[in-house]
C-alpha positions as CSV (number, residue, x, y, z in Angstrom):
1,X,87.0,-32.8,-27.8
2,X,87.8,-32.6,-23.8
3,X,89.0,-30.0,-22.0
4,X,92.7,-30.2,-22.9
5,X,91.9,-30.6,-26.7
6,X,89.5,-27.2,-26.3
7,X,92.4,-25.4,-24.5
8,X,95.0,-26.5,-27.1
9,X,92.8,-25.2,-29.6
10,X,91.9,-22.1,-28.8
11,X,95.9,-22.0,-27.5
12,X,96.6,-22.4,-31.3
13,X,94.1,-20.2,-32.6
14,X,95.3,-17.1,-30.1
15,X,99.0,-17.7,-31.2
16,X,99.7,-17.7,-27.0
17,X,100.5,-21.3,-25.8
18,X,102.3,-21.1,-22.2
19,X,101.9,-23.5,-19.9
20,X,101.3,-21.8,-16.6
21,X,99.0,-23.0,-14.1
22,X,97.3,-19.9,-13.7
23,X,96.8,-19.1,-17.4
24,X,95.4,-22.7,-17.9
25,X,92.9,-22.2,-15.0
26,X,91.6,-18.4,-16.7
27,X,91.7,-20.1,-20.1
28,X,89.6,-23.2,-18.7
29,X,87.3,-20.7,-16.9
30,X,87.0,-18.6,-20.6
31,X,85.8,-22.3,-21.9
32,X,83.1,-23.4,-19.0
33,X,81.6,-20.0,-19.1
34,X,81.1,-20.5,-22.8
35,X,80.0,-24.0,-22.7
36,X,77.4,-22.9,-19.9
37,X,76.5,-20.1,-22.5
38,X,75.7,-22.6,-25.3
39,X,73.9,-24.7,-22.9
40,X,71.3,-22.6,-21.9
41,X,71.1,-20.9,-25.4
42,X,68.4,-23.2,-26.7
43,X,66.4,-25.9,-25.6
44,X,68.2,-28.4,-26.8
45,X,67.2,-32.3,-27.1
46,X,70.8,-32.8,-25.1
47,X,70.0,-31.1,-22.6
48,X,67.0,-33.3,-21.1
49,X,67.2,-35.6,-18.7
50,X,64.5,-38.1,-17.8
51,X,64.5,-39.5,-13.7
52,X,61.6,-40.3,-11.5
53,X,60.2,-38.9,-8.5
54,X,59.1,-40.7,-5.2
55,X,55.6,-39.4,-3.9
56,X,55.2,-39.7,-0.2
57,X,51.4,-40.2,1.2
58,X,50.8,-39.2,4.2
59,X,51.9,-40.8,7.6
60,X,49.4,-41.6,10.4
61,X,49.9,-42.9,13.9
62,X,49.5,-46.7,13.4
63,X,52.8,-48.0,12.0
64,X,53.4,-51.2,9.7
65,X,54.1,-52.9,12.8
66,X,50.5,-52.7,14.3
67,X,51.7,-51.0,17.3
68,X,50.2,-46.8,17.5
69,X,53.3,-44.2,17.8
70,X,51.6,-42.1,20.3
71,X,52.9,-38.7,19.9
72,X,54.8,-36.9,23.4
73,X,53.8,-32.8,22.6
74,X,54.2,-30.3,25.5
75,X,52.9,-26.6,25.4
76,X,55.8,-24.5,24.4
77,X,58.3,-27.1,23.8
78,X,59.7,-27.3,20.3
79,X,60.3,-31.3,20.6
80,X,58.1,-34.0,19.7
81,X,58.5,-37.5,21.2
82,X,57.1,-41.3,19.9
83,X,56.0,-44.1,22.4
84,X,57.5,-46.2,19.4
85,X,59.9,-46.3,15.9
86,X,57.9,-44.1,12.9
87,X,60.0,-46.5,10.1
88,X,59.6,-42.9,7.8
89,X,62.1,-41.1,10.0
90,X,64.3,-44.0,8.5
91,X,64.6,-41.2,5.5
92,X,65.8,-38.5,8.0
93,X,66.2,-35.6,5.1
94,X,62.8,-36.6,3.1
95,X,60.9,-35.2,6.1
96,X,62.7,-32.4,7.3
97,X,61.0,-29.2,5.7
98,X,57.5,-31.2,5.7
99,X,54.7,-30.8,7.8
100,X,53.4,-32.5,11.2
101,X,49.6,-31.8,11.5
102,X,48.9,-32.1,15.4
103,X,45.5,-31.0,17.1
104,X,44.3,-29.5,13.9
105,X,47.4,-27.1,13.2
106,X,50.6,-27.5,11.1
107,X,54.0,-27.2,12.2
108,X,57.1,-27.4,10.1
109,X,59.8,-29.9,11.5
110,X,63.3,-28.6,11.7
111,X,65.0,-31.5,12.1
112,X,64.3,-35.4,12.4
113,X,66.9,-36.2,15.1
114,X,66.2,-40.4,15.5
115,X,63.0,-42.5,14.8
116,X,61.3,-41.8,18.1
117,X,62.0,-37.8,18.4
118,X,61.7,-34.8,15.6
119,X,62.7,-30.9,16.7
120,X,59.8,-28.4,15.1
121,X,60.8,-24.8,14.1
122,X,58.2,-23.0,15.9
123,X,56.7,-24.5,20.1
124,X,53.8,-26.6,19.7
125,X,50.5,-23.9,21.1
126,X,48.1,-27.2,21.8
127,X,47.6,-29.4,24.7
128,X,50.3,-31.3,26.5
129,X,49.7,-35.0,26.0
130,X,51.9,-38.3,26.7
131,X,50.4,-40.1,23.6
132,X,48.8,-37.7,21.2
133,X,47.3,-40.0,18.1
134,X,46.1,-37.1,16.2
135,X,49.4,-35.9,14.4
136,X,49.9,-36.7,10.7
137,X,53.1,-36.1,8.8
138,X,52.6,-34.2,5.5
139,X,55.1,-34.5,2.3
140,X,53.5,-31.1,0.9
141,X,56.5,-29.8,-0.4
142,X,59.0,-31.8,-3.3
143,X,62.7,-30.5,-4.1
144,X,63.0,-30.8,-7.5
145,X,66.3,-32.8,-8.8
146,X,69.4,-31.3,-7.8
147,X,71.1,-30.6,-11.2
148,X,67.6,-29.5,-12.9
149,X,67.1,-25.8,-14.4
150,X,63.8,-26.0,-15.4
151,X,61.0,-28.8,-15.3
152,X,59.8,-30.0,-18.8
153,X,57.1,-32.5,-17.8
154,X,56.2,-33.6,-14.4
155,X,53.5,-36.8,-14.3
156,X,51.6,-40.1,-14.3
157,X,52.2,-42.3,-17.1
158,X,49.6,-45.2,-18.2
159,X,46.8,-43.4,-15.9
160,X,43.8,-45.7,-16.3
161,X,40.8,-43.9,-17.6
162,X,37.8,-45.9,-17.8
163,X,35.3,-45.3,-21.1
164,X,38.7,-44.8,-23.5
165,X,39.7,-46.5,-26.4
166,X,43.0,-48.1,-24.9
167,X,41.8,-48.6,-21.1
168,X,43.9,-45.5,-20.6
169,X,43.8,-41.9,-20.9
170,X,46.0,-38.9,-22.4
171,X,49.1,-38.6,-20.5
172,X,48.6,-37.1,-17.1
173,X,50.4,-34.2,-17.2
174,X,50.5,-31.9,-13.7
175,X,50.2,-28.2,-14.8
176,X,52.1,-25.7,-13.7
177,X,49.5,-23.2,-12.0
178,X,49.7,-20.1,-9.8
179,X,48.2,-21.2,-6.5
180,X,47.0,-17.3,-5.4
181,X,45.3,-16.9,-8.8
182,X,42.8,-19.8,-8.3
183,X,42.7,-20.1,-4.6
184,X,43.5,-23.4,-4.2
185,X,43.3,-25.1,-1.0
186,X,45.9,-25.7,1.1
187,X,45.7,-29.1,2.4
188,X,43.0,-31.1,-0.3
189,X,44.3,-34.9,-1.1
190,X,43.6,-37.0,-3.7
191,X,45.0,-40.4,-5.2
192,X,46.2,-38.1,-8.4
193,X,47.7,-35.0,-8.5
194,X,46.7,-32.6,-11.4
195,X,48.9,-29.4,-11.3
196,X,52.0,-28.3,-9.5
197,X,52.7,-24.9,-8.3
198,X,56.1,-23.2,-7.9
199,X,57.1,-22.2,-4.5
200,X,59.2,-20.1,-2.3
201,X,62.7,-22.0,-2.9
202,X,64.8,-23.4,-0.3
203,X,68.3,-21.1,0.2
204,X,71.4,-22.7,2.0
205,X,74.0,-20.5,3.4
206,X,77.7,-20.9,2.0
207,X,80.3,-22.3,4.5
208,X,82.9,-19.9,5.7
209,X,86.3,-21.7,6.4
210,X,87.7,-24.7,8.4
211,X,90.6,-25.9,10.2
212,X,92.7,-29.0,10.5
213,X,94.3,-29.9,14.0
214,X,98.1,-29.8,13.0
215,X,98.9,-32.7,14.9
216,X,97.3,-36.4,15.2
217,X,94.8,-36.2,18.3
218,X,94.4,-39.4,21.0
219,X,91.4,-41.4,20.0
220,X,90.3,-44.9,20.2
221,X,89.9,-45.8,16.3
222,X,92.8,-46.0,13.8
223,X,93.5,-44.0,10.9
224,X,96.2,-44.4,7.8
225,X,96.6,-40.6,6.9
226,X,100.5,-40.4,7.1
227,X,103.0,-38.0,7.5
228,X,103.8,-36.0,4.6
229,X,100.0,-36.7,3.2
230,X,99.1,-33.4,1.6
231,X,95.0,-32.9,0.6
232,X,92.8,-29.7,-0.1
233,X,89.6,-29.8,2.0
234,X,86.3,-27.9,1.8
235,X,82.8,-28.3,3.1
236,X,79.4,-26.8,2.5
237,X,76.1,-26.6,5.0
238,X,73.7,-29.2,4.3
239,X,69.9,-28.2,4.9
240,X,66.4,-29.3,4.5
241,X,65.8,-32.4,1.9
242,X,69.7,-33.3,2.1
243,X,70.1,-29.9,0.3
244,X,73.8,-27.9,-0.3
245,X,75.0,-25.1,-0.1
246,X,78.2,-22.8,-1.8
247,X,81.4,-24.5,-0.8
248,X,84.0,-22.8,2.4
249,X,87.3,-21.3,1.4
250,X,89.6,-24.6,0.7
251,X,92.5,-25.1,2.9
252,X,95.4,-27.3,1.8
253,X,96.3,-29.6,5.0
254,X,99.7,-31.4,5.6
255,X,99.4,-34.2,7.9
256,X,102.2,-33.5,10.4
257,X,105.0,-36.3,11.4
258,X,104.1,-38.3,14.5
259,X,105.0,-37.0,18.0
260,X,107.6,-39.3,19.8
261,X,104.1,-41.3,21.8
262,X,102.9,-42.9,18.7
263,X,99.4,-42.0,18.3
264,X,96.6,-43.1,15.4
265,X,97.2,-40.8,11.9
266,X,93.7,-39.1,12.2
267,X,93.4,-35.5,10.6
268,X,91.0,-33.8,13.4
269,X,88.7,-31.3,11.0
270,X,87.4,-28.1,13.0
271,X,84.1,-26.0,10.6
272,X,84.8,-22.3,11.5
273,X,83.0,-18.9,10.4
274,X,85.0,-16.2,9.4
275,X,85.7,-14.7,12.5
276,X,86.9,-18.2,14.4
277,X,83.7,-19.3,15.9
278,X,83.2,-23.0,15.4
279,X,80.3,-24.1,13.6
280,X,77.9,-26.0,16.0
281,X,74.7,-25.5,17.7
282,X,74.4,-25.1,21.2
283,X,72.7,-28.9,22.7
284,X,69.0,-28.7,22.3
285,X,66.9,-28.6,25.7
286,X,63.5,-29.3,24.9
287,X,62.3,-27.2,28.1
288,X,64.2,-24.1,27.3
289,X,64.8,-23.4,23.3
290,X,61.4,-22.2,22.3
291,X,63.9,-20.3,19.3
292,X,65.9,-22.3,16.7
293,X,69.1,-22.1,18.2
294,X,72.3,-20.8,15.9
295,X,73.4,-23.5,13.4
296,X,70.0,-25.6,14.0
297,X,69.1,-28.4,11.6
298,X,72.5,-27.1,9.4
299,X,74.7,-30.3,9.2
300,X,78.4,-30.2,7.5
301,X,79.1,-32.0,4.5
302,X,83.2,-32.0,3.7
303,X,84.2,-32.3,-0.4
304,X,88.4,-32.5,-1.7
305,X,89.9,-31.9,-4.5
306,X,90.7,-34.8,-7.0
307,X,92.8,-32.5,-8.9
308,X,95.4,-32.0,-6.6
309,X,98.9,-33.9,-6.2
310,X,98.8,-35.2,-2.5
311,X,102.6,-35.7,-2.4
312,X,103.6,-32.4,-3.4
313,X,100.9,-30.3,-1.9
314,X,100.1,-28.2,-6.1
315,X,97.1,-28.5,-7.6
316,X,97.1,-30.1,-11.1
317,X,96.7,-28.2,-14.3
318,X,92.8,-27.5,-14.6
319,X,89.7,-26.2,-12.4
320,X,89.3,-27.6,-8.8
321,X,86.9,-31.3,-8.8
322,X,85.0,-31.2,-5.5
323,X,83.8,-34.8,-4.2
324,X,82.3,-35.8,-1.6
325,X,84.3,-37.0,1.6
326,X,82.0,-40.7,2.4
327,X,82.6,-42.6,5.4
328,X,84.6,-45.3,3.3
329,X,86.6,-47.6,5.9
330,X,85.3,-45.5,9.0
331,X,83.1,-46.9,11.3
332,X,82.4,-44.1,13.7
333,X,81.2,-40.6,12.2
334,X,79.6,-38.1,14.7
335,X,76.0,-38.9,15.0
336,X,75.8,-41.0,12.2
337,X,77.1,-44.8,13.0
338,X,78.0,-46.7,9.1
339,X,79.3,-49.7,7.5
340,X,83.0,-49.4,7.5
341,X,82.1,-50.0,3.5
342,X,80.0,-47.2,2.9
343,X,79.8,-45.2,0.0
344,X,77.3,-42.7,1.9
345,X,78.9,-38.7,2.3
346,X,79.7,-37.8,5.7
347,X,77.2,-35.6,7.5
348,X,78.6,-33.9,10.6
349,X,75.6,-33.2,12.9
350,X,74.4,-29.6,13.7
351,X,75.6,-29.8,17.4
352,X,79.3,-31.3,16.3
353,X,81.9,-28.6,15.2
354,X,84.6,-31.3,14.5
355,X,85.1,-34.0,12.4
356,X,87.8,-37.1,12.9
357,X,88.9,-37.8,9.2
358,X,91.0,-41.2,9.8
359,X,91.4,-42.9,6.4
360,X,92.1,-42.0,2.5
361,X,89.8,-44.6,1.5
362,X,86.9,-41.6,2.8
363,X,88.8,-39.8,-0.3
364,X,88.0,-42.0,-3.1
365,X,88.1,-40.4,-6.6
366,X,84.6,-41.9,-7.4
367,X,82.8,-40.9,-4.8
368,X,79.9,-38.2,-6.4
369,X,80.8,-34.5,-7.6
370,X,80.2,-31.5,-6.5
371,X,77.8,-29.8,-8.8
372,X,78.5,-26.2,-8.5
373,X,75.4,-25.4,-5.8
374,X,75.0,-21.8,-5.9
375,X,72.7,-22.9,-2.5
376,X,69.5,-21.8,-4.5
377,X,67.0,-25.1,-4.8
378,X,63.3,-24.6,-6.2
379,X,60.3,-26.6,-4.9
380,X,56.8,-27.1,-6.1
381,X,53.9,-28.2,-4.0
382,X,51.7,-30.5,-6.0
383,X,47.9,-30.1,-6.3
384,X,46.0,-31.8,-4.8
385,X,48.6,-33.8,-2.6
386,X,49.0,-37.1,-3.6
387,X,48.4,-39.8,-0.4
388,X,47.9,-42.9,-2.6
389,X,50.3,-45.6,-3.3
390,X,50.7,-48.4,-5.8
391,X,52.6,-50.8,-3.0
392,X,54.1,-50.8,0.4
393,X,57.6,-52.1,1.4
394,X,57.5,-52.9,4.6
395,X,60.7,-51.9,6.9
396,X,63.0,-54.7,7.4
397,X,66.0,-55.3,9.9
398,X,69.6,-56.7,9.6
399,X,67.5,-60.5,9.3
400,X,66.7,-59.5,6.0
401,X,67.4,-61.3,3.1
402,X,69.7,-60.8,1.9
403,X,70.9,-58.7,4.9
404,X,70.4,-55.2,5.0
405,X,73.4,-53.3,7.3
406,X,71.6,-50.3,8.6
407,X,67.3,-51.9,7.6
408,X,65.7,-51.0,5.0
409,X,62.9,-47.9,5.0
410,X,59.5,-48.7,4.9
411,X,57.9,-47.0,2.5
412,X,54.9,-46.5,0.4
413,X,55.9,-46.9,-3.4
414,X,54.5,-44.5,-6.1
415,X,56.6,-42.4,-8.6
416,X,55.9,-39.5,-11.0
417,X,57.7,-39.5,-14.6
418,X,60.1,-36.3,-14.7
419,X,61.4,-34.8,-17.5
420,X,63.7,-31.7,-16.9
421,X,66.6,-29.4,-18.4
422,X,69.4,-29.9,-16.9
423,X,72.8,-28.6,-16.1
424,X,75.7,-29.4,-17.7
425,X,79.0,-30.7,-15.0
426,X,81.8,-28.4,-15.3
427,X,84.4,-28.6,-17.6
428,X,87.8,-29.1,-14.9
429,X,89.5,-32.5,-15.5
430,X,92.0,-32.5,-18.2
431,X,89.3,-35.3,-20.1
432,X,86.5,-34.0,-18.8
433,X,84.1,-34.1,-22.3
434,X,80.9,-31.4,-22.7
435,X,77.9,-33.0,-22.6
436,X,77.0,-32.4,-26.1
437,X,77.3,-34.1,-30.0
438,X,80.7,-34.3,-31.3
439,X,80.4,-32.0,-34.3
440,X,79.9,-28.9,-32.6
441,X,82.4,-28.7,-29.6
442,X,84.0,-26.4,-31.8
443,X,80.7,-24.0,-30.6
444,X,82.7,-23.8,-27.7
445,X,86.0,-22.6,-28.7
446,X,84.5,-20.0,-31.4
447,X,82.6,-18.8,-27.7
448,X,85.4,-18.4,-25.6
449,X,87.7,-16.9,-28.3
450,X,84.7,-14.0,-28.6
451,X,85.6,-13.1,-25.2
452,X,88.9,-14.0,-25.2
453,X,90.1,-11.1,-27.6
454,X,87.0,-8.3,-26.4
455,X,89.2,-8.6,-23.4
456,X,92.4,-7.7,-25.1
457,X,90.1,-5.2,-27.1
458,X,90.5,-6.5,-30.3
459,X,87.1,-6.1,-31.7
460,X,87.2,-7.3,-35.2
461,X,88.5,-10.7,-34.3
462,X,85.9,-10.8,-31.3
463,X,83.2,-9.9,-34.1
464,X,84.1,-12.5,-36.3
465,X,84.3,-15.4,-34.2
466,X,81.2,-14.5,-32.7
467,X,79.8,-14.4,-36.3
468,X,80.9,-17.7,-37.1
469,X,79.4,-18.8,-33.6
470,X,76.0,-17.5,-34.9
471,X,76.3,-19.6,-38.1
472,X,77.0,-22.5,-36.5
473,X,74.8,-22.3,-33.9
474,X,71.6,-22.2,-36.4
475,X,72.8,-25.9,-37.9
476,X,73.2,-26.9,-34.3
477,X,69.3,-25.6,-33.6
478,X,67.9,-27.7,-37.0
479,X,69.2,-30.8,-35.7
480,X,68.7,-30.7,-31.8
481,X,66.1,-28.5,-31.2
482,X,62.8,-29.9,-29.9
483,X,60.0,-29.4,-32.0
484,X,56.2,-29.9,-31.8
485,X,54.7,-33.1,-32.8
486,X,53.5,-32.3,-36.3
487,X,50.3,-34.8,-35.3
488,X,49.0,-32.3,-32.6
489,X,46.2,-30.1,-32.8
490,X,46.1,-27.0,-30.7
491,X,42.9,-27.0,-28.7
492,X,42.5,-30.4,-28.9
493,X,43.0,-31.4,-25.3
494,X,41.0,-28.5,-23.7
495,X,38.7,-28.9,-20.5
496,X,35.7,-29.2,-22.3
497,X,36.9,-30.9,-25.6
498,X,37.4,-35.0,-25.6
499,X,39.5,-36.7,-28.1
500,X,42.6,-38.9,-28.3
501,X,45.9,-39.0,-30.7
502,X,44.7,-38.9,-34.5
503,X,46.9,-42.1,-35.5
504,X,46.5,-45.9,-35.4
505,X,47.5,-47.6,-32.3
506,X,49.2,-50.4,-33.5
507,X,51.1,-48.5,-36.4
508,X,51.4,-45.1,-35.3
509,X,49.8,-44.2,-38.5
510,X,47.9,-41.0,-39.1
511,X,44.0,-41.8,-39.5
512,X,43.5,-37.8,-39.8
């Protein structure tokens, strides 16, 4: 069932069927809250999903290239300067939050402002030098995936172990230890990691509100946003490893008629805080900000609403669906230059508190979804940190072939196999389906009719549909609950015990 087919049911069960906006958003809310509830009731098989992580070794001074980035560091100055490109910074957000080891002491970088300069959070304390080759970059810290709840299995697969009855050993699991508890160093490295240990997580600060210019400003580029065009606007702050926050207030925007000098339809975006301050950081001077500055290393990333008529200005039956504003058929975005066929979100720079939307094409109702970011996003440090790689991909320019608009990163390729719970996209357009088998979306009404009638205080219904919940919930858990391999042997895989899987390799049969 989708979302309309859950509301018309539970409609039909209450006996109360109008067709108010309002109602339909409070009953829709009644039936995401209880498909959320459900979600995270069990473990359930459903639930999992399987991605891989990138590992990044560490970064040294001689680049790809063969020419030495020599680094520019001067007492008390919070900016750090290279003689030539480090192809890394290519991946701006992958290294802001890491480490730059410089003279023998570790500073966090802030914010990774082009390929030749970074911005630390803290002054460098060493000696000024023109070209420094002691630095190292240091990917100590790993977001996990955005939409994960909890990590199920984090590892190598196919580790070759030498001595072993396939050529390869048990799979590599990384452990998830307590890093006080054990005293593990803080900066060991090895080709393989072998535990993981959860850290402080990152928290990004909701947006506040935001204003739209209410008539089309002189600029250079066009734009096709016409008068009349109606569309509901948000953004969020984006932080350290392309991380987001809670969304702004909304604001609903009508793009005013033309003034009688015809100028281009652009839709000039303003990010405020609450009390009408616009949201930008003051320019950076490396010889005078020894403290991050307000706003520092935040960028601005803008989300609309799909569900939402942009003739009439009403939002359709159903839950807001936030997605992401991309740069589309722009070619000029404030800091960040794109193809004019770019599917990439916009990211308004920290020092920018405007925004020039110019064409509906940014507005696409494909681009990606907003996932509900309550701003909260765990990390894990793995142990030891991992500077090997399987291959290197060198970076490559516009020559490429086939061509490459922007180059392509260099990087150096290893991944880890992650397996994680979770969670579930909510429940707002009318055909939006829950995430779940067929046969027991009817979990979902029995749920939100349970809190449906405790709220008009009508306890004996509430008790029996949360009854039948219960039962039904208990066929749910035989079929889609994981379960332990019934081969395994508890014990059998401890530090000083060796054995491997008691069945056949070619068959999978059970010798044992």
């Amino acid at each position: 069932m989708n979302l309309t087919e859950l509301r018309a049911k539970t409609k039909s069960i209450t006996d109360y069927s109008p067709e108010l906006t309002s109602y339909n958003e409070t009953l829709d809310g009644f039936i995401d809250d209880a498909y959320n509830a459900l979600w995270t009731e069990r473990n359930w098989t459903f639930t999992n999903c399987l991605t891989y992580l990138d590992i990044y070794p560490d970064v040294l001074p001689l680049q790809a290239n063969g020419l030495t980035a020599g680094a520019t560091c001067i007492f008390n100055s919070r900016s750090i300067q290279f003689s030539t490109s480090v192809f890394n910074f290519d991946l701006p957000y992958i290294w802001e939050g890491q480490i730059l080891e410089i003279q023998g002491r570790d500073y966090n970088i802030l914010n990774v402002v082009s390929l030749t300069e970074i911005h630390l959070d803290t002054p460098f304390m060493g000696t000024s030098s023109i070209s420094d080759i002691t630095w190292k970059l240091k990917h100590r810290y790993y977001n996990v995936p955005n939409d994960a709840i909890e990590l199920l299995y984090l590892g190598h697969r196919d580790t070759p172990s030498p001595g072993s009855i396939t050529g390869f050993g048990k799979t590599g699991g990384l452990l998830n230890r307590t890093e006080e508890g054990i005293n593990l160093r803080e900066d060991l490295t090895a080709f393989w990691s072998d535990c993981y240990i959860n850290i402080a997580p990152i928290f990004i600060e909701p947006g506040e509100k935001l204003a739209i210019a209410r008539y089309p400003i002189a600029d250079a580029t066009t734009g096709d946003i016409v008068a009349g065009t109606r569309m509901e606007l948000c953004w969020a702050f984006e932080g350290h490893g392309g991380k987001i926050g809670p969304l702004s207030t909304p604001l609903i925007f009508v793009q005013p008629a033309q003034p009688l000098v015809p100028l281009p339809n652009v839709a000039q975006i303003t990010f405020k805080t609450y009390d009408d301050i616009t949201v930008a950081s003051p320019t950076f001077t490396a010889n005078e900000d020894q403290l991050v500055n307000q706003f520092e290393g935040q960028r601005k990333r803008l989300f609309f609403n799909q569900n939402f008529n942009r003739t009439t200005g009403v939002r359709l039956s159903g839950l807001p669906v936030w997605r992401e504003v991309t740069l589309g058929s722009t070619a000029v975005v404030p800091g960040m230059p794109g193809a004019n066929t770019s599917g990439d979100p916009v990211r308004v720079r920290d020092e920018d508190g405007t925004y020039n939307l110019r064409f509906l094409d940014q507005l696409g109702s494909g681009n990606k979804r907003y996932l509900d970011w309550d701003g909260h996003h765990p990390r894990i440090r793995p142990y030891p940190r991992p500077i090997g790689s399987d291959k290197t991909y060198l970076h490559s320019t516009g020559t490429a072939i086939p061509p490459v608009i922007n180059g392509s990163p260099e990087r150096e390729f290893r991944q880890w196999e992650c397996r994680y719970y979770k969670k579930p996209q909510q429940l707002a357009l009318p055909t939006d389906q829950p995430e779940m088998p067929y046969e027991f979306h009817q979990l979902i009404v029995y749920k939100a009719l349970e809190v449906i009638f405790s709220k008009h205080d009508n306890v004996a219904q509430a008790k029996a549909y949360k009854t039948k919940y219960d039962s039904e919930i208990n066929r749910l858990e035989k079929r889609y609950v994981q379960h332990t391999d019934v081969f395994l042997i508890k014990g059998q895989f401890g530090l000083t015990y060796t054995a491997w899987a008691p069945y056949a390799l070619d068959s999978l049969r059970k010798t044992n």
